[in-house]
N, C-alpha and C positions, 0 to 999 in steps of 0.2 A: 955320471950323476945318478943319485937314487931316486928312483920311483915310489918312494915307500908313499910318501905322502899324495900322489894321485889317486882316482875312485878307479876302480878295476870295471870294464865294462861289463854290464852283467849280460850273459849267454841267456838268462832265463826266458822264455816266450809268456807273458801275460795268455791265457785260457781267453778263446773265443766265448765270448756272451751268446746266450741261448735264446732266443726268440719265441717268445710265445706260439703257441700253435693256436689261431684266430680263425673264422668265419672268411676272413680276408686272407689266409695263407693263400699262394699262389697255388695253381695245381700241380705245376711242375716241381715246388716245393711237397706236396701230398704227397708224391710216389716215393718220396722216400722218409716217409712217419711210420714210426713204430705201429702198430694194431692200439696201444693206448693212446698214442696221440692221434690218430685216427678216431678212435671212440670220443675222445674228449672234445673234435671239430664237429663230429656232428652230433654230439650234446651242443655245442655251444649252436649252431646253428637251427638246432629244434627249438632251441630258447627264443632266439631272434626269432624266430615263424611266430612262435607261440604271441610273444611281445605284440610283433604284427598285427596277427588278427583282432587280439584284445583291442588294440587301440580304433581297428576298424569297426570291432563290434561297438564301442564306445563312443564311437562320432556317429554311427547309424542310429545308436539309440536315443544321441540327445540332438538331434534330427529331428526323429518322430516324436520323442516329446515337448519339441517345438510346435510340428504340428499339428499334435493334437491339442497342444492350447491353445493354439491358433484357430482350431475347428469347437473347440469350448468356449471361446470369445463369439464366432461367429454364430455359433445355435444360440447362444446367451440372446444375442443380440436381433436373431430372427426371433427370439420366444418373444422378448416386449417387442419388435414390431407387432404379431401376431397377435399379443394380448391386447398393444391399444386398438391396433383394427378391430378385434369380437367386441371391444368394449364402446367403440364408437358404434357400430352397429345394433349395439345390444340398446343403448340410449333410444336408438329408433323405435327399437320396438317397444319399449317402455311406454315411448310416447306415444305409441298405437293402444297399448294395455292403459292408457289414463283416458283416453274416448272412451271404452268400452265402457271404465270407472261412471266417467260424466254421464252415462245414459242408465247406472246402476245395474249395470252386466258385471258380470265375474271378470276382473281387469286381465286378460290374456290378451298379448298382443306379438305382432310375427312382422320381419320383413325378410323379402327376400334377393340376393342380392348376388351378380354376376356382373366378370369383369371388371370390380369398383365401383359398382353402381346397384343403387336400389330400384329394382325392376318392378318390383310388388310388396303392399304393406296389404294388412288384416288386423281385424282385432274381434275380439268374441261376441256377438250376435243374434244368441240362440233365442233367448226371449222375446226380443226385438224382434227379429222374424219369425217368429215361432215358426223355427224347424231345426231340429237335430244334427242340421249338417251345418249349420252355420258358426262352426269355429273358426278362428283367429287364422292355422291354420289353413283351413281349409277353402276359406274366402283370398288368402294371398294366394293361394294356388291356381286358383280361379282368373286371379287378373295376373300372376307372370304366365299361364300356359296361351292367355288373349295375347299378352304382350310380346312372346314371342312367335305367337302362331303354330305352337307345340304342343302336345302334352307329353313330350319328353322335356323334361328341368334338366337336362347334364350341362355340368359345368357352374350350378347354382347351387348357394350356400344356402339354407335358412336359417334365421333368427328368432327364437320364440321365448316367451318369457318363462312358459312353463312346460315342464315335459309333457307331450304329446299322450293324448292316450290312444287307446286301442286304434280307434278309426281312423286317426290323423294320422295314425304310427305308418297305419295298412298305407293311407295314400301317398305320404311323404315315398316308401320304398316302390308303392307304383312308379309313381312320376320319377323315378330316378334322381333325385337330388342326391348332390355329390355328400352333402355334409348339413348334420343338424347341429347348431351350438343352442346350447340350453343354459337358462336365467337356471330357474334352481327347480329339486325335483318333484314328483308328484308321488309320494308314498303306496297312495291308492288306489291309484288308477293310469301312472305313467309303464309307459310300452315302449324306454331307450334305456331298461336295467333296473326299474325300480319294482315293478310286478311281475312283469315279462321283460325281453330286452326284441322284439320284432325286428329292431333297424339291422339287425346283423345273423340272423338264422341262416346257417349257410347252406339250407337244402334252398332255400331260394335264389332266382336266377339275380340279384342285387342286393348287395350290402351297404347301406350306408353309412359314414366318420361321423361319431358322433363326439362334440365335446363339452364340457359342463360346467357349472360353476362360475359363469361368465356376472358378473354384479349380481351374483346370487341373493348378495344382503338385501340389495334393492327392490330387487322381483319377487323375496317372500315378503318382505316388511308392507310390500303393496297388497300384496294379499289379505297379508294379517288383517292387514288395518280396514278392508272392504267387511273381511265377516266380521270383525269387532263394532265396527258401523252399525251392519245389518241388525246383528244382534239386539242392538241397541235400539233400534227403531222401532223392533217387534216389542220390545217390552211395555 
């Protein structure tokens, strides 16, 4: 019978397929790679390092700029507590700088205030008592050092409507108060940066935080409005 018409089986061997040489080649597969295929594992593996780090440096970073918005929310957030607290306090003094008003003194007026509490008010006096010490300051200083049995103020804020001058500057950095906030300044004769700056010369053994601008509008407009008065009366 003839075979012609059967397929002849074929002797040929199909070629083994070649396997990439990867990151993941075994090592007992390594020892026997070429020097190129060798080179080209640990290119491919300097890459995957390389990938690596990127990705850790890039979760680190938006990390922290998480939490630095998170720490710009919460200063945000301490600056208006901070503001209404100066601005509630600054109200007080105001309303110590409108007695002064009612008795036709110059309306400066101070409180001073630890632990969340106002421990001592003042308001200006000098004509009324006719004596030179009898500032706004210098009269709340009087009753917080009675009131706590001190003439150490640490730990006390004061509030005053207008920048202190020379002599109030001097006793404010005697007495140690931690911090002055100021209503608005005094061109020509304030002593926390506007002629001098006293509250912070650092050959002396205290410095005190000074901060400004607190219902500024309010504290000169009361001003304004005392010498546009006076002015007016003398005519």
């Amino acid at each position: 019978m003839n075979n012609q018409n059967q397929n002849p089986v074929s002797s040929v061997t199909e070629p083994a397929q070649i396997q990439p040489v990867t990151e993941d080649t075994p090592l007992s597969e390594q020892q026997n790679l070429t020097a190129e295929e060798l080179s080209s594992l640990k290119q491919s593996r300097r890459i995957a390092d390389q990938a690596a780090k990127q990705r850790k440096w890039e979760k680190r970073q938006q990390r922290k700029k998480a939490q630095e918005a998170e720490e710009r929310i919460a200063d945000a957030r301490d600056a208006e507590s901070r503001q209404a607290m100066h601005e509630q306090y600054m109200s007080e003094a105001i309303a110590e700088a409108r007695k002064a008003a009612a008795i036709r003194e110059v309306p400066i007026g101070c409180v001073i205030v630890r632990d969340g509490k106002i421990i001592a008010r003042g308001y200006n006096r000098r004509n009324t008592d006719a004596s030179t010490l009898s500032h706004a300051e210098l009269n709340a200083i009087r009753i917080a050092c009675r009131t706590l049995g001190d003439w150490r103020l640490e730990g006390c804020t004061m509030y005053v409507t207008l920048e202190p001058c020379p002599m109030c500057a001097g006793a404010i950095v005697q007495s140690r108060l931690d911090e002055v906030v100021i209503g608005c300044m005094n061109p020509k004769a304030g002593c926390a940066g506007s002629v001098l700056n006293l509250m912070q010369v650092p050959q002396f053994n205290h410095q005190v935080k000074t901060t400004k601008g607190i219902l500024e509008t309010e504290c000169s407009e009361m001003l304004t409005r005392f010498f546009a008065d006076l002015r007016t009366a003398k005519r």
